[in-house]
N, C-alpha and C positions, 0 to 999 in steps of 0.2 A: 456291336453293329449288326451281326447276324440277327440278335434278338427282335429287335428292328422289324425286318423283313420278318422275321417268323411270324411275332405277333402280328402282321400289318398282312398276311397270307392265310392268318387263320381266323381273322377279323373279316377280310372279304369270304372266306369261304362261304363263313358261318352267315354272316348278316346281308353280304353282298348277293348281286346277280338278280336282281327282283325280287329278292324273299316276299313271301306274302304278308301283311302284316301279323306282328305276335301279338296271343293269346291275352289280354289282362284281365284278371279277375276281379278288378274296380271296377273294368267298366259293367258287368253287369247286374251290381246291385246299386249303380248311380252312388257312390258313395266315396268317389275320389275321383282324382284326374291321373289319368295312366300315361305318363309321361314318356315314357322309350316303347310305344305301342308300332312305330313306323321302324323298320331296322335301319333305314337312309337316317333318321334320327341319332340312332346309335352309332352308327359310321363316322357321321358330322362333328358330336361329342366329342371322340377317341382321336377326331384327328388324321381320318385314313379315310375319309369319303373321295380323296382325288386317286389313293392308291391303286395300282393296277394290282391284279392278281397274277397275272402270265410274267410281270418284270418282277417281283417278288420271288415266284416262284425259280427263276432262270437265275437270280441271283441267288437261291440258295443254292441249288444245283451246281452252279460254278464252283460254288466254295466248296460242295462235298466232295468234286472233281479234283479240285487247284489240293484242295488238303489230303485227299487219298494220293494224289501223284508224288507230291514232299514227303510225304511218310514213307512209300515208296523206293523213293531214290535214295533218303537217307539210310532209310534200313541196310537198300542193297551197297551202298558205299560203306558204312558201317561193315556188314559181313566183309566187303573186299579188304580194308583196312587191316582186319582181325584173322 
């Protein structure tokens, strides 16, 4: 589930926010069709063109949060336990 958001956080980083479009080397010897030349193309592909990047990001942050506090507590109960 994390992975998720990760991919779907590094997918807008990378291609989102207006990227300008990418480079293709087909196009300029006329000799193919450059098909993922728009990054919104790429987005749409992959399935993450509606993702936000700010709710992605806050969910991963919650988990690094939520999962440092459990380790945390267990530890420290662990040590009182022992």
């Amino acid at each position: 589930m994390r992975c998720r958001y990760a991919f779907e956080g590094m997918l807008q980083a990378i291609y989102g926010f207006d990227r300008e479009p990418l480079h293709c080397a087909h196009a300029a010897d006329n000799s193919g069709l450059c098909l993922f030349s728009e990054p919104e193309d790429v987005l749409r592909e992959l399935d993450v063109d509606k993702a936000h990047f700010c709710v992605d990001f806050a969910i991963l942050c919650s988990f690094f949060v939520v999962l440092r506090a459990g380790t945390y507590l267990v530890l420290r109960w662990r040590v009182k336990v022992h």
